[in-house]
C-alpha positions as CSV (number, residue, x, y, z in Angstrom):
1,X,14.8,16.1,-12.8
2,X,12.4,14.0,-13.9
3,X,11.9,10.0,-12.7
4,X,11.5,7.4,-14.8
5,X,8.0,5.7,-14.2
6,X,9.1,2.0,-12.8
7,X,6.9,-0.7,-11.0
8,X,8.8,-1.5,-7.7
9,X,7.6,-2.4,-4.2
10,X,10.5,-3.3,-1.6
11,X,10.2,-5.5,2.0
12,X,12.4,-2.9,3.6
13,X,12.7,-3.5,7.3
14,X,14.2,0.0,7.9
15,X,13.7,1.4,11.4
16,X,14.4,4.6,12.7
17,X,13.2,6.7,16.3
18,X,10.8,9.2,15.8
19,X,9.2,10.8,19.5
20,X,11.3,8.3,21.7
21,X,8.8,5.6,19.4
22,X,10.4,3.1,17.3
23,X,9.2,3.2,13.7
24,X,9.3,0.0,11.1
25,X,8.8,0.4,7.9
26,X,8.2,-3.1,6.1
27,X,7.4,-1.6,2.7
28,X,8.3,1.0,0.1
29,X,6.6,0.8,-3.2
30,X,6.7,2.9,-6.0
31,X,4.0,1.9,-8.6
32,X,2.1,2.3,-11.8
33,X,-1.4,1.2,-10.7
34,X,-3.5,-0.6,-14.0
35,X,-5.5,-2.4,-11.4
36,X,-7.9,-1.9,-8.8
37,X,-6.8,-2.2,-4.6
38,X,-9.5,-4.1,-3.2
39,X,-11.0,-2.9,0.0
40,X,-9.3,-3.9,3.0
41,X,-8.0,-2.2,6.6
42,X,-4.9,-2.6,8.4
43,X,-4.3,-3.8,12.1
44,X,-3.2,-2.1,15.0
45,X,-0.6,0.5,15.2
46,X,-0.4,0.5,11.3
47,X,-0.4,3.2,8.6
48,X,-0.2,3.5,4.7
49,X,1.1,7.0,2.9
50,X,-0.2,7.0,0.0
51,X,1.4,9.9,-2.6
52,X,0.3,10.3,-5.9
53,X,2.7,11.4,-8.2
54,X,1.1,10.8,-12.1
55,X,-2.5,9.8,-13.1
56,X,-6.2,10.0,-11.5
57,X,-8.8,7.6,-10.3
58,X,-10.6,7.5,-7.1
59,X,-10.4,6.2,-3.5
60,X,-12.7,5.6,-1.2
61,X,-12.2,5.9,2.5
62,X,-14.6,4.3,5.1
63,X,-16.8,4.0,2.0
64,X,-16.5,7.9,1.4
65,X,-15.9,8.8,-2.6
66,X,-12.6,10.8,-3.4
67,X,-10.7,12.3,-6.0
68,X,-6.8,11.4,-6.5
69,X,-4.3,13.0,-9.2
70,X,-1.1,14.4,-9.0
71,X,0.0,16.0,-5.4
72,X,-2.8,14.4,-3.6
73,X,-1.6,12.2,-0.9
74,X,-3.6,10.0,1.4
75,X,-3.1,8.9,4.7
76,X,-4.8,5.5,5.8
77,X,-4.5,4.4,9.7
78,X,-5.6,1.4,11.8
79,X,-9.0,0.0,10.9
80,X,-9.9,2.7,8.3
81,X,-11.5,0.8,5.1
82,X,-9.6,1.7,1.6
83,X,-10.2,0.5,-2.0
84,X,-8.3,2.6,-4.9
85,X,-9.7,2.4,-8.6
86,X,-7.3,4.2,-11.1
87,X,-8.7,5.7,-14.5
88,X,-8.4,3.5,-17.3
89,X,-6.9,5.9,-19.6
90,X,-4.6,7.9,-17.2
91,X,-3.8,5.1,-14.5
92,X,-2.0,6.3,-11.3
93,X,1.5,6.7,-10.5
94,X,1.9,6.3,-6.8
95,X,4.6,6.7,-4.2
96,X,3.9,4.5,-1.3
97,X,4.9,3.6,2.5
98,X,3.8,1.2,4.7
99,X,4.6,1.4,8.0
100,X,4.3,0.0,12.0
101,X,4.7,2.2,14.9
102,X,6.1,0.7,18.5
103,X,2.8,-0.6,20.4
104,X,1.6,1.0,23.4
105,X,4.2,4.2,23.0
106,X,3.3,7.7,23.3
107,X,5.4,9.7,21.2
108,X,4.8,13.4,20.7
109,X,3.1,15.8,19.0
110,X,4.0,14.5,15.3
111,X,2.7,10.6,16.3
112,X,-0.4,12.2,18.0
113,X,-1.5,14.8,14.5
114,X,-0.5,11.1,12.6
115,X,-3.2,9.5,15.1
116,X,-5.7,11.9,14.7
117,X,-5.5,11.8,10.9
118,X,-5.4,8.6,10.1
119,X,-7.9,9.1,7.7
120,X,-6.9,11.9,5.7
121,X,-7.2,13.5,1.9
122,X,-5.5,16.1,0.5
123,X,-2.7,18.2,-0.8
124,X,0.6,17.2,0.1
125,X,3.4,19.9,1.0
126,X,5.3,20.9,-2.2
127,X,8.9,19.4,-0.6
128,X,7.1,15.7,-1.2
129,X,8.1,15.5,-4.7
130,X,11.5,16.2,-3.6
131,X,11.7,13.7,-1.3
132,X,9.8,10.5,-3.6
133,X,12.9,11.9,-6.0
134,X,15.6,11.4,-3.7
135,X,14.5,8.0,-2.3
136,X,14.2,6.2,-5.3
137,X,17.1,7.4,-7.1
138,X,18.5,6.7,-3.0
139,X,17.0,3.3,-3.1
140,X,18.4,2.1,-6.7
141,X,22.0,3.7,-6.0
142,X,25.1,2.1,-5.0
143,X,26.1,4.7,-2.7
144,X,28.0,4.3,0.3
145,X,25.8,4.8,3.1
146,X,22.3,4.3,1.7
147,X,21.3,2.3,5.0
148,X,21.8,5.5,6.6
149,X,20.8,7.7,4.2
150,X,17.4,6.2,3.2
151,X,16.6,5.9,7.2
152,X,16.6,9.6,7.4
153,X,14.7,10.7,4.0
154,X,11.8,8.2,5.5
155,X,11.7,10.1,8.6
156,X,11.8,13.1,6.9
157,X,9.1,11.9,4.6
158,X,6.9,10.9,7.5
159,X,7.2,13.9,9.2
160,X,6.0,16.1,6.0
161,X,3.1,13.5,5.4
162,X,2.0,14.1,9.3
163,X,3.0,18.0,8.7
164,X,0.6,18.0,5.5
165,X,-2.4,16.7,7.3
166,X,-1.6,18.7,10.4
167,X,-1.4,21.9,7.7
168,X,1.4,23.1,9.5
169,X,3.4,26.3,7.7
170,X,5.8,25.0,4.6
171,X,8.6,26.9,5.4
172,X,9.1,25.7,9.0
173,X,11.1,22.1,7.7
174,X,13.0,20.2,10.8
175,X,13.8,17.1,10.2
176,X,15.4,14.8,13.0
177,X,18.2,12.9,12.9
178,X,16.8,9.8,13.9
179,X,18.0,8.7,17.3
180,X,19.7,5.5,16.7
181,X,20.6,3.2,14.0
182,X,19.0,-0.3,13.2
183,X,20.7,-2.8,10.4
184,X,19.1,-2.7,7.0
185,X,16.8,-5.9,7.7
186,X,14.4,-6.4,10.2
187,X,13.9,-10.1,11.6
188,X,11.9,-11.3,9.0
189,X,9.3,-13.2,10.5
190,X,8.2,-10.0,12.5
191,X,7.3,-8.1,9.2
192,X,6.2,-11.3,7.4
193,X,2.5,-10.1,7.9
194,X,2.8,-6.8,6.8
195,X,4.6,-7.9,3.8
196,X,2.4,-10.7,2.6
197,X,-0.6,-8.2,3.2
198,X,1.0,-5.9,1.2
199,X,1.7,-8.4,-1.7
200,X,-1.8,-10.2,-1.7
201,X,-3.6,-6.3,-2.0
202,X,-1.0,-4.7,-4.8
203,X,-0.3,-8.3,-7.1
204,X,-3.5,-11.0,-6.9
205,X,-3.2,-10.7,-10.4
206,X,0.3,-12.4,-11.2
207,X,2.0,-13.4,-8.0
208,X,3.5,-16.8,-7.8
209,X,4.3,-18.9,-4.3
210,X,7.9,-19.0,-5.4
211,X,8.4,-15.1,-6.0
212,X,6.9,-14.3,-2.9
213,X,9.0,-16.3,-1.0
214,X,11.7,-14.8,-2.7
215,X,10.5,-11.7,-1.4
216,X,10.0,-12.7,2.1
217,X,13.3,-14.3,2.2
218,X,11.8,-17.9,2.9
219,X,11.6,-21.4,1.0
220,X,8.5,-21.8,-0.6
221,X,8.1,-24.5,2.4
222,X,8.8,-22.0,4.8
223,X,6.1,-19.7,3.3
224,X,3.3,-22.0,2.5
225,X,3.9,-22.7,6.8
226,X,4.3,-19.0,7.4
227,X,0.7,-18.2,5.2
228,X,-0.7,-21.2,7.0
229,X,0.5,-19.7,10.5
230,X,-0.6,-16.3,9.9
231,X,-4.1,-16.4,7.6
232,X,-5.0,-19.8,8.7
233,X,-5.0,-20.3,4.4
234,X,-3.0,-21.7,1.5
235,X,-1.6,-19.8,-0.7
236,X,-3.9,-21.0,-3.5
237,X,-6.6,-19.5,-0.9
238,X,-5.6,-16.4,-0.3
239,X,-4.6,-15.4,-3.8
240,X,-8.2,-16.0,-4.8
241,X,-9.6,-14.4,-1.6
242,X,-7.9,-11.3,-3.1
243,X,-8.7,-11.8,-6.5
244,X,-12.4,-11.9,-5.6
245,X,-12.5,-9.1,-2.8
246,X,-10.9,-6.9,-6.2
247,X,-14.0,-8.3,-8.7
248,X,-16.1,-7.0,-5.8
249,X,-14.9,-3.8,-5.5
250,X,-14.9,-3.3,-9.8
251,X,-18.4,-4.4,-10.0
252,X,-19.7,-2.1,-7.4
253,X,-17.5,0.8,-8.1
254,X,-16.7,0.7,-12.2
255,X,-17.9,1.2,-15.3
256,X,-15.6,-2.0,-16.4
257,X,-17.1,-4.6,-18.6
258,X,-17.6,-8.1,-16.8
259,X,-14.7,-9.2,-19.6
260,X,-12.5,-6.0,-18.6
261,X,-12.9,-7.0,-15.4
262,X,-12.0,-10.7,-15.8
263,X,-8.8,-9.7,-18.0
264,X,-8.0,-7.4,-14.8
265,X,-7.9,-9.9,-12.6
266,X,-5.8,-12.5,-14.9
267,X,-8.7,-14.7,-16.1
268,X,-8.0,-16.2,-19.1
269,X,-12.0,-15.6,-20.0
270,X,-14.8,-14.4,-18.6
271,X,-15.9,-17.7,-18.2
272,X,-13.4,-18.6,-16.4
273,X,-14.1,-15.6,-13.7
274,X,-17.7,-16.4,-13.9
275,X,-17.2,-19.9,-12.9
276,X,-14.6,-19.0,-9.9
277,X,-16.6,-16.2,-8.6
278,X,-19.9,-18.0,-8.5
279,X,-17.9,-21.2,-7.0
280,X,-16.8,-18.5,-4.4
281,X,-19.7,-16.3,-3.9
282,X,-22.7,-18.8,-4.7
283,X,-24.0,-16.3,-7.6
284,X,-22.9,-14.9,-10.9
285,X,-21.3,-11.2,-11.2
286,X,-24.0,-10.4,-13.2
287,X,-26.4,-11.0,-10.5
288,X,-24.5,-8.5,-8.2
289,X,-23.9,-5.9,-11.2
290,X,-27.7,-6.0,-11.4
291,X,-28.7,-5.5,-7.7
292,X,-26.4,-2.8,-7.3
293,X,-28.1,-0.4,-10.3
294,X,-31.3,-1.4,-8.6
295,X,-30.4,0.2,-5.5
């Protein structure tokens, strides 16, 4: 059965136990990537699974250059630097989980292979496609249960991401019940960061202050305190932060015109980009297009 390519990336707030360790995961995205993911790391205790399910493009992970199309999946862990560039003319499809484990908890032997591979690249086990399948068909149903239900195909996802970098044997499959049951939401405020971050990497282009406190569940008051609290920045300043980390990573890492580039970003010219890059920088694009094919 095949899924219908859609653009969708959902606070989730789902927790489950995995290893006696309490896992939260504040995101599940499921996107159709026409734009570059700007270089950036996450914070302690905090992983990104990264399946790609249509397309190619490249990745780069603590500045080393990789491949990505169909069946690759990618595992990014605390403090490991990762910027994604999809092809222009096949861009990626890409199946996505962001997640935070308990701090300062052991867990067992699938938490420790997920520590020791936080940065890894490769093939993911076969049963993966499966799974994206039944989430997202899960995830837009109206089923009772799907609380429950989408609790345990995360855990069960997890522990075939950790499996896959561990290259353990695919026909040993054991999933867990997880051990107890949390409500569909987390409290909001706790997964705020991880949202926001989430939202400022995947949608500098086109997000709005009033859809993402939609999405965080805030006013737009609320929010504009929350980004204050947390970044120390506006929203107007954090937007463009993004926007400009992204025109950075496309000039040193694409073949994109300075004017794709600009219409990638949401510029309504290349002027325009010109003018807020340089204001943010202190020199044109150009200028850095040109010292990076010196080099």
């Amino acid at each position: 059965m095949d899924i219908q390519e859609k653009s969708t990336e959902k606070s989730s707030g789902y927790r489950f136990l995995l290893e006696g360790v309490v896992v939260t995961i504040a995101m599940v995205s499921y996107r159709r990537f026409t734009e570059v993911m700007p270089e950036h790391a996450h914070g302690e205790n905090v992983y990104e699974l990264h399946y790609v399910e249509q397309g190619e493009g490249t990745v780069f992970l603590n500045k080393k250059e990789y491949r990505v199309e169909p069946g690759i999946l990618y595992i990014t862990g605390p403090g490991v630097l990762h910027e994604q560039i999809p092809s222009k003319d096949n861009p990626l499809i890409e199946f996505g989980v962001y997640l935070q484990l308990q701090k300062d908890a052991a867990g067992g032997e699938l938490l420790k292979g997920l520590s020791s591979h936080a940065l890894w690249h490769g093939s993911a086990r076969k049963n993966l496609r499966r799974l994206v399948e039944e989430l997202l068909l899960e995830q837009a149903g109206t089923q009772p249960g799907t609380v429950e239900k989408m609790q345990y195909l995360l855990a069960e996802f997890l522990i075939e991401c950790i499996r896959s970098a561990m290259a353990t044997k695919e026909e040993v499959r054991m999933l867990p019940k997880p051990q107890e049951q949390f409500g569909a939401h987390a409290i909001q405020e706790e997964n705020a960061l991880l949202v926001a971050d989430e939202i400022f990497l995947y949608e500098y282009r086109d997000i709005t202050l009033e859809e993402m406190a939609k999405r965080l569940g805030f006013s737009v008051r609320q929010t504009q305190r929350l980004l204050q609290k947390m970044y120390g920045k506006s929203f107007t300043q954090k937007k463009l932060e993004a926007r400009m980390s992204a025109a950075v990573t496309l000039l040193q890492n694409s073949r994109y015109s300075i004017t794709e580039i600009s219409e990638m970003l949401g510029y309504a010219s290349m002027e325009h980009f010109s003018y807020a890059f340089s204001k943010y920088y202190g020199y044109v694009p150009s200028s850095l297009r040109k010292k990076e094919k010196k080099q």
